[in-house]
C-alpha positions in Angstrom: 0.0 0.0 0.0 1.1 4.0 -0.7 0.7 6.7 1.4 -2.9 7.5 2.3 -2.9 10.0 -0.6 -2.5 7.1 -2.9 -4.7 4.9 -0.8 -7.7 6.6 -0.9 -7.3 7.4 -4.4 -8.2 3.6 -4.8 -11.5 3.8 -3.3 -15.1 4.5 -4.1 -16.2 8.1 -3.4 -18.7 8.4 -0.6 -20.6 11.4 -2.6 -24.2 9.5 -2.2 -23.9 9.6 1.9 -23.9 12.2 4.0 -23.1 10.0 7.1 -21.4 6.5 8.2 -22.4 5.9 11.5 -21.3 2.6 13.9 -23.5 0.2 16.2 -22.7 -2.0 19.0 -23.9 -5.4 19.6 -26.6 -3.8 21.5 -27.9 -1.6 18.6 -26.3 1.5 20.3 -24.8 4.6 18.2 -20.9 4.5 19.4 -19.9 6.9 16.3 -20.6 9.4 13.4 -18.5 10.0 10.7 -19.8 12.6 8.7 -19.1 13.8 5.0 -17.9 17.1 5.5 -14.1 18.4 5.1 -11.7 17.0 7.7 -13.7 13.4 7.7 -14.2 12.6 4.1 -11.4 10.3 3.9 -12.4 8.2 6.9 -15.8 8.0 5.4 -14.3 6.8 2.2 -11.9 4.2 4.4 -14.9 2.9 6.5 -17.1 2.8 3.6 -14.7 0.3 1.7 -13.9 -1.7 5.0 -18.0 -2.5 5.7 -18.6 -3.2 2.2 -15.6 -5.8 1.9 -15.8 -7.1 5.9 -20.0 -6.3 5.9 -18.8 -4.5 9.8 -16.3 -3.0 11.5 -14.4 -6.1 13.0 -11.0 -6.7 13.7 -9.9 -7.7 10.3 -11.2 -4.4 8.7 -9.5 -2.3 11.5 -6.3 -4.1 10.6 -6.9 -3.2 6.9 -8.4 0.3 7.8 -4.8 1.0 9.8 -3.4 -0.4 6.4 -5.1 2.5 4.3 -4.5 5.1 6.9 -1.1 4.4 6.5 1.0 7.2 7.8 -1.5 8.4 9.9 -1.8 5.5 11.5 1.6 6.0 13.3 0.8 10.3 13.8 -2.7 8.7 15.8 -0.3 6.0 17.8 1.8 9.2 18.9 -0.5 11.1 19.5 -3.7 9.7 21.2 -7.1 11.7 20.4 -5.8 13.4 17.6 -7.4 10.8 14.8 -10.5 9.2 16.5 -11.3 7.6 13.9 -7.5 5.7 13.5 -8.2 5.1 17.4 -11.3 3.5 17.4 -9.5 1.2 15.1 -7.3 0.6 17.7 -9.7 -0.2 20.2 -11.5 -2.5 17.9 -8.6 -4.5 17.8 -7.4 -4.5 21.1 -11.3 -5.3 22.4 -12.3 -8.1 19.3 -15.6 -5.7 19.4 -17.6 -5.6 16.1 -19.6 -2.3 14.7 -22.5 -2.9 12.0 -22.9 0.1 9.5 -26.1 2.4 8.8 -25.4 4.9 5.9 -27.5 7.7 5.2 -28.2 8.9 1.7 -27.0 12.4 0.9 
């Protein structure tokens, strides 16, 4: 894999949805990423991961940390600045697993 430049080049644009947003087990919201500058390119990244893993599971936050790629060692630096790398992180480290709503734009 590139840089995430190159990366995200690669995937489908998310122009048709104006949100991505992540449920627990329990049918709980536990996050929003919206399409709006500054969280485009994680919509794009999640977007790919739930159509190829159909959630947000450990396999797809080991690819999503993958496409992030440089970023992915800025957000292990610096903890809080990319929440969106983190809760990759966290998916990992706790084996959790988000399903996927998408809203239409």
């Amino acid at each position: 894999m590139g840089n995430f430049a190159e990366n995200l080049a690669q995937l489908a644009d998310a122009d048709n949805f104006s949100k991505l947003e992540l449920f627990d087990s329990a049918g709980n919201s536990v996050a929003v990423i919206e399409n709006k500058p500054g969280s485009q390119g994680s919509l794009r990244v999640y977007l790919h991961l739930a159509e190829k893993w159909s959630a947000i599971n450990p396999d797809a936050a080991h690819e999503g940390l993958a496409l992030y790629a440089e970023h992915t060692g800025d957000a292990r630096r610096n903890p809080g600045k990319h929440p969106n790398i983190d809760r990759l992180f966290e998916i990992i480290a706790s084996g959790a697993a988000y399903s996927i709503h998408l809203t239409p734009a």
